[in-house]
C-alpha positions as CSV (number, residue, x, y, z in Angstrom):
1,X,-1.5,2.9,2.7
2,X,-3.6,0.6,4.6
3,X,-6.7,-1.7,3.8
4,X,-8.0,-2.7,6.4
5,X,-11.0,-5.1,7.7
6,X,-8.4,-7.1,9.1
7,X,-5.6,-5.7,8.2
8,X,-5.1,-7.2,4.3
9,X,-2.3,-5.2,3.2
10,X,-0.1,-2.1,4.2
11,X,2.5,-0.8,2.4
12,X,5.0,1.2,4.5
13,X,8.7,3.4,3.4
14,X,11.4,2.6,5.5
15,X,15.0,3.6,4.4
16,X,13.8,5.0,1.2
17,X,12.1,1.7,0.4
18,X,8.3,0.6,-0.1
19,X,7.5,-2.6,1.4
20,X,4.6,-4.8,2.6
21,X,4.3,-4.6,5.9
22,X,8.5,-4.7,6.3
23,X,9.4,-7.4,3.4
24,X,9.4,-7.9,0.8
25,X,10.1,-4.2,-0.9
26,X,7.9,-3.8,-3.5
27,X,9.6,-0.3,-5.2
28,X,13.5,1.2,-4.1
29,X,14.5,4.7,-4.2
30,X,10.6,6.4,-3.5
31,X,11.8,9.6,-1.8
32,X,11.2,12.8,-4.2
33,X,9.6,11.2,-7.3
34,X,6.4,10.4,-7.9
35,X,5.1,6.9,-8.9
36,X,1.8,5.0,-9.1
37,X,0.3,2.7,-6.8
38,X,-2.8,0.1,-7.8
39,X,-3.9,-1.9,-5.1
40,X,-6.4,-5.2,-6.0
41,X,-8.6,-6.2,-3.0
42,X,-10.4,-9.4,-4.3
43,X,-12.6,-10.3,-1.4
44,X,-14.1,-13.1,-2.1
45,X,-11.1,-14.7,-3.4
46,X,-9.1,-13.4,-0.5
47,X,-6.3,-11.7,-2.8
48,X,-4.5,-8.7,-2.6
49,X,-2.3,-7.8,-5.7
50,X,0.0,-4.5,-5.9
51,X,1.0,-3.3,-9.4
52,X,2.9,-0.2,-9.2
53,X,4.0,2.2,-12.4
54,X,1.6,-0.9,-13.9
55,X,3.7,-4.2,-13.0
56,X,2.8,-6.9,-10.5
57,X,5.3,-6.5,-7.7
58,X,3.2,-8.4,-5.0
59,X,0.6,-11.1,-4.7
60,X,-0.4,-12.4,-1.6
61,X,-3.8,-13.6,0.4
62,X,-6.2,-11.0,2.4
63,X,-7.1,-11.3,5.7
64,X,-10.6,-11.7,6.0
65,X,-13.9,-9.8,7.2
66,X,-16.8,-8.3,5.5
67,X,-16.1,-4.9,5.8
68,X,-13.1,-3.4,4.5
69,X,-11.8,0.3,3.8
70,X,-8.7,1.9,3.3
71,X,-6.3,4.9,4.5
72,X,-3.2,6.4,3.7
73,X,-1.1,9.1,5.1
74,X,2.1,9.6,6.9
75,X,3.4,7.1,10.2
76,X,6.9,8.6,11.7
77,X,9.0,5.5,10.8
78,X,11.9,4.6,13.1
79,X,14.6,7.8,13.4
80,X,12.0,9.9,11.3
81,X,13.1,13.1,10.8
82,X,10.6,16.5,12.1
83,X,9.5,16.8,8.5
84,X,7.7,13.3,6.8
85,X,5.2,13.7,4.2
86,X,3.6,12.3,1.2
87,X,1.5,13.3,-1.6
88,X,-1.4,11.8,-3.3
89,X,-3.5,12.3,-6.4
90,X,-5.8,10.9,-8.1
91,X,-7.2,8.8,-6.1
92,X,-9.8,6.3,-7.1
93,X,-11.9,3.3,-5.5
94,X,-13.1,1.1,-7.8
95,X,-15.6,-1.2,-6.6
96,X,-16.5,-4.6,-8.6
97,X,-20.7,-5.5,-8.7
């Protein structure tokens, strides 16, 4: 999952674990089981938190730019197998007036 603008924050699997960017890894052991992501774009104070199951596991700045949006999906990682997926549900953007 990206957010982009500049790029502020992408969260990526590799070898079973979910990191930002490739360091620091954020949650081990994500294949089969679902778990819950919240991501915390603060704009204006250029801050991007990531709680997942509900506890901080990174804080770090953003990168700038006025207009922001985000993706997620599935990226062959290095040595990816024929079949990669995820799933999502629930998703939810929140926006802060």
């Amino acid at each position: 999952m990206q957010v982009f603008g500049a790029t502020t924050i992408m969260l990526r699997v590799y070898s079973a674990k979910l990191t930002v960017y490739r360091s620091p890894t954020v949650l081990e052991n994500v294949y089969n089981r679902w778990f819950k992501v919240n991501v915390i774009h603060d704009v204006g104070a250029s801050n991007v938190k990531v709680y997942i199951d509900g506890v901080q596991r990174y804080e770090g700045s953003g990168a700038g730019g006025n207009n922001h949006y985000f993706k997620f999906g599935v990226y062959a990682e290095d040595g990816a197998s024929h079949r990669v997926e995820s799933r999502w549900r629930q998703i939810r953007v929140l926006r802060k007036n």
